[in-house]
C-alpha positions in Angstrom: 56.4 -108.4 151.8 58.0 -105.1 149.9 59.8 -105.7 146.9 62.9 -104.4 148.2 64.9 -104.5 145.1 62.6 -101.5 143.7 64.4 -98.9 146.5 65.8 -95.9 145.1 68.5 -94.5 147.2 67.7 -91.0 145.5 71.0 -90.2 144.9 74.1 -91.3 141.9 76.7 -91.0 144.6 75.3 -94.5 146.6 74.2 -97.2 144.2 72.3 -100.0 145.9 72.4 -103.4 144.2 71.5 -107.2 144.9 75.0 -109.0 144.1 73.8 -112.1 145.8 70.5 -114.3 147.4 69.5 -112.5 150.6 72.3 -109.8 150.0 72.1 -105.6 150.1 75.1 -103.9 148.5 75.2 -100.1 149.1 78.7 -98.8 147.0 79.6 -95.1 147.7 80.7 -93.5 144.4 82.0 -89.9 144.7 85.0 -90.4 142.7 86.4 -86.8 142.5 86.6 -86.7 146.7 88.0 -90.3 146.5 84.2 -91.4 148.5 84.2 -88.5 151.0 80.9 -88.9 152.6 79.1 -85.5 152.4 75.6 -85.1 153.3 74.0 -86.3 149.9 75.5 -89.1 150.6 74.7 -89.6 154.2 70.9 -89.0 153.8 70.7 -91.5 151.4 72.1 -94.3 153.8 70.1 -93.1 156.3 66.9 -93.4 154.3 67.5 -96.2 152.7 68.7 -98.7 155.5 65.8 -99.3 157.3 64.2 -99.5 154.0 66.1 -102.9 153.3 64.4 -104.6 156.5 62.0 -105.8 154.9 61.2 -109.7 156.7 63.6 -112.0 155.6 64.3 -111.3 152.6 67.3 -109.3 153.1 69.8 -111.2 155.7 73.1 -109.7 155.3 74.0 -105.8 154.1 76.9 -104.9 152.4 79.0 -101.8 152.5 81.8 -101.1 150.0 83.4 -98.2 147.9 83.6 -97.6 144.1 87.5 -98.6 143.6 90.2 -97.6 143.9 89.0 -96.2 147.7 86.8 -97.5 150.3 86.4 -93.0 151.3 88.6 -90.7 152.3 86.2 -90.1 155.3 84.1 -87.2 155.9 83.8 -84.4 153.5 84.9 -80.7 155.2 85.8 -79.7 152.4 82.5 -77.5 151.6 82.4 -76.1 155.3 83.1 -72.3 154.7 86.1 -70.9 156.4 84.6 -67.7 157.8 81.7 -70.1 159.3 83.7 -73.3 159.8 83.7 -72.6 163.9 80.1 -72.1 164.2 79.1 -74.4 161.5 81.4 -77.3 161.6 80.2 -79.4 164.5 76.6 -78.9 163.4 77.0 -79.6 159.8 78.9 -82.8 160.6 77.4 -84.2 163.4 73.8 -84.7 162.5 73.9 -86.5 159.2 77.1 -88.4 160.0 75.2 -89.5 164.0 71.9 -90.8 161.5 73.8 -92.9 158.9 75.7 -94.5 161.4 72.8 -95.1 163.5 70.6 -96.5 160.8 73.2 -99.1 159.7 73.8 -100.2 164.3 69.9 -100.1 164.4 69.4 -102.5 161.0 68.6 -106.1 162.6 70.4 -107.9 160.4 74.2 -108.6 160.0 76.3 -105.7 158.3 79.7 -106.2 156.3 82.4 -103.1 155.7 83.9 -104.4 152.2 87.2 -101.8 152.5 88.3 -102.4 148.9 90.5 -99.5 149.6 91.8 -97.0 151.8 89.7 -96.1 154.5 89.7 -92.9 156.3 88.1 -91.1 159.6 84.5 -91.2 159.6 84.5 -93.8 157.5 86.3 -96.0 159.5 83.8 -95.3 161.8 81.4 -96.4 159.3 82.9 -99.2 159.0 83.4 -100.2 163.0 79.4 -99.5 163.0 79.5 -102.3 160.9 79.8 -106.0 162.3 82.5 -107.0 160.3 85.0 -105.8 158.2 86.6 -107.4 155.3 89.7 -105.7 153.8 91.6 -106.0 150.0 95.2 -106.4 150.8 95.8 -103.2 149.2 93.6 -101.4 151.9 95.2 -99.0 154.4 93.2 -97.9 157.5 93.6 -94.6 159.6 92.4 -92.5 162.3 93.5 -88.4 161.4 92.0 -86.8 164.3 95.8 -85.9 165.9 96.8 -84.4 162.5 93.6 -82.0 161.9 93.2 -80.9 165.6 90.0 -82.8 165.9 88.6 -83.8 169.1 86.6 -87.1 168.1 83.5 -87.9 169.7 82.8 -90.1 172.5 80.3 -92.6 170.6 83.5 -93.0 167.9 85.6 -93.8 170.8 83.1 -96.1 172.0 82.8 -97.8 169.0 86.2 -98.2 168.9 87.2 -99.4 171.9 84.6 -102.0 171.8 86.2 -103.5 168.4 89.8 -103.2 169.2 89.9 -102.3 172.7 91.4 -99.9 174.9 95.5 -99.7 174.3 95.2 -100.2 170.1 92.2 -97.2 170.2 94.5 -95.0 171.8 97.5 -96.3 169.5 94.9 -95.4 166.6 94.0 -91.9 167.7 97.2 -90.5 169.6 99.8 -92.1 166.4 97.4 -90.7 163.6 99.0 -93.7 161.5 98.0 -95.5 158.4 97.8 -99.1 159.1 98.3 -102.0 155.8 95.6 -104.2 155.9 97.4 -107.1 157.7 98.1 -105.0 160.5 94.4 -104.1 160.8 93.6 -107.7 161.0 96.2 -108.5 162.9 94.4 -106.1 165.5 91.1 -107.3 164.7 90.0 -103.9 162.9 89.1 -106.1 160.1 88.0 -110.3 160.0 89.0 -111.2 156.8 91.8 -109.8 154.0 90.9 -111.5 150.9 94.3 -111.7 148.4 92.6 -112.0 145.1 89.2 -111.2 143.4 88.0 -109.2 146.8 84.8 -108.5 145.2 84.0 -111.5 144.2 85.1 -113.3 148.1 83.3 -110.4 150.0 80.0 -111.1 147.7 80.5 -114.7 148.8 81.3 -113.8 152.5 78.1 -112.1 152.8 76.1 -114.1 151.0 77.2 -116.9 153.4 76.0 -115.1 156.2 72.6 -114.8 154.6 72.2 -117.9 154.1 72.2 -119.3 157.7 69.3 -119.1 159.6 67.4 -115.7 159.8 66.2 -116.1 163.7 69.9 -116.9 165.2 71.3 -114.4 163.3 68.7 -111.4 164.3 68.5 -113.2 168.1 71.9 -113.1 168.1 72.8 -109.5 166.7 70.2 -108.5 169.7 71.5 -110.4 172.4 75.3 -109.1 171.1 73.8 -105.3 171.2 72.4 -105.5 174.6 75.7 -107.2 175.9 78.2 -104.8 175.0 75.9 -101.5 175.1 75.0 -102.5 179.1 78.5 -103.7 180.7 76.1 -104.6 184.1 73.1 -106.8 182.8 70.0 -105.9 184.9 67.8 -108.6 185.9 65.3 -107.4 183.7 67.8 -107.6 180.5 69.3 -111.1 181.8 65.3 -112.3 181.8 65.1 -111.0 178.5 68.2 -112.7 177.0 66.8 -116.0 178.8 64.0 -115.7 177.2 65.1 -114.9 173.5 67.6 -117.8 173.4 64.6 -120.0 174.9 62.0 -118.8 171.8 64.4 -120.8 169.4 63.7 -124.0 170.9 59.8 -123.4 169.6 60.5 -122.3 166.0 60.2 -123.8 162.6 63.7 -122.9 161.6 65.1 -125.0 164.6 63.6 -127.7 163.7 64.3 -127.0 160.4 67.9 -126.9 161.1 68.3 -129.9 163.2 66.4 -132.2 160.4 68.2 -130.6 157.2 71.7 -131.3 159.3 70.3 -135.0 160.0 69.6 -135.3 156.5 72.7 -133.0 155.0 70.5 -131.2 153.1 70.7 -127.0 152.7 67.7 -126.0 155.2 64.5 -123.9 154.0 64.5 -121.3 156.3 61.1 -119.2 156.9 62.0 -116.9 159.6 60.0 -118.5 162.1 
């Protein structure tokens, strides 16, 4: 098994730490662009991601921002204006499309820790996520209305599929900041933690990891297949069958059922 906690993300502006057993923390720290996520940045999630999957020993990623901001989204600042119509879609799309598709493809769960505003792409980010947990202080927003921007349809998607249809468009055609209770109370985010929000979103995750590493992968896969194929074919409804049935054969089931007979914490092994 790698030793994961000797990953480099190559870069100062995303620090990767271990805050908890079983738990990943990437923190984005560009503090002059309040977090803007520019490509440095970006590569660095994307290479270091899949790096984290490394068995069991990572169950649970977190994703937060160096305070006082979660990021003010993506950085287009740096795009030239006498080549910002040829370049802007290009330099935007492909490391932007790669981060966020190397935190969706990572098998394990993934937690958004907004501990501060959150902005555009990174609110995207942070849908990619599978939960969100907000600071009270945190205000979320969708700017697309207010630059001119077009957003593009795998945002929308992700979107829609969080918070459905009618509060997607309210997002995108408003161009609104929304507090922190209104996001949860629109299911943008699970939890708002009052006080010490770094300390409860540690805690948060790390209770995630510690639940048993085949439901939460089965289920992560069985979620994914579900709500990326809106008509199951019978070969994907065979495949689901037979995932949930593989549980009933593993050590960590059995595992599970005895440490609950004997309230004891389980020793999970991942098989």
């Amino acid at each position: 098994m790698a030793d994961v906690t000797s990953i480099e993300t190559g870069t100062e502006k995303v620090r990767l730490d271990f805050p908890a057993e079983s738990v990943a923390r990437l923190t984005i720290s560009n503090p002059p662009k309040r977090n803007a996520l520019d490509h440095e940045i970006l590569d660095a999630i994307t290479a270091t991601v899949p790096r984290l999957d490394s068995g069991i020993e990572i169950r649970c990623l977190l994703i937060t921002g160096e305070d006082p901001v979660f990021s003010a989204g993506y950085d287009i600042g740096d795009i030239p204006a006498e080549s910002f119509e040829q370049d802007a879609e290009a330099l935007v799309a492909h490391p932007f499309t790669a981060a966020l598709d190397a935190i969706e493809a990572f098998p394990w769960p993934t937690v958004a820790a907004l501990n501060g505003h959150c902005l555009g792409g990174a609110l995207e980010m942070a849908v990619t996520c599978d939960l969100r947990v907000s600071a009270p202080k945190a205000k979320v927003g969708m700017p697309p209305a207010k630059l001119g921007l077009i957003y593009g349809h795998t945002g929308l998607i992700r979107f829609i599929r969080t918070i459905g249809l009618p509060r997607t468009r309210e997002l995108f055609f408003t161009g609104d900041m929304l507090t922190a209770a209104r996001a949860d109370e629109i299911g943008l985010v699970n939890r708002v933690f009052e006080e010490d929000f770094e300390e409860q979103s540690v805690s948060f995750a790390a209770g995630i990891a510690a639940n048993a590493p085949l439901s939460m992968k089965g289920n992560k896969q069985a979620i994914g297949t579900i709500t990326e194929n809106p008509v199951l074919s019978e070969k994907q409804i065979a495949e689901l069958v037979a995932l949930r049935e593989s549980c009933f054969t593993s050590q960590d089931f059995l595992e599970g059922i005895t440490a609950f007979g004997e309230k004891r914490k389980p020793n999970w092994t991942g098989r």
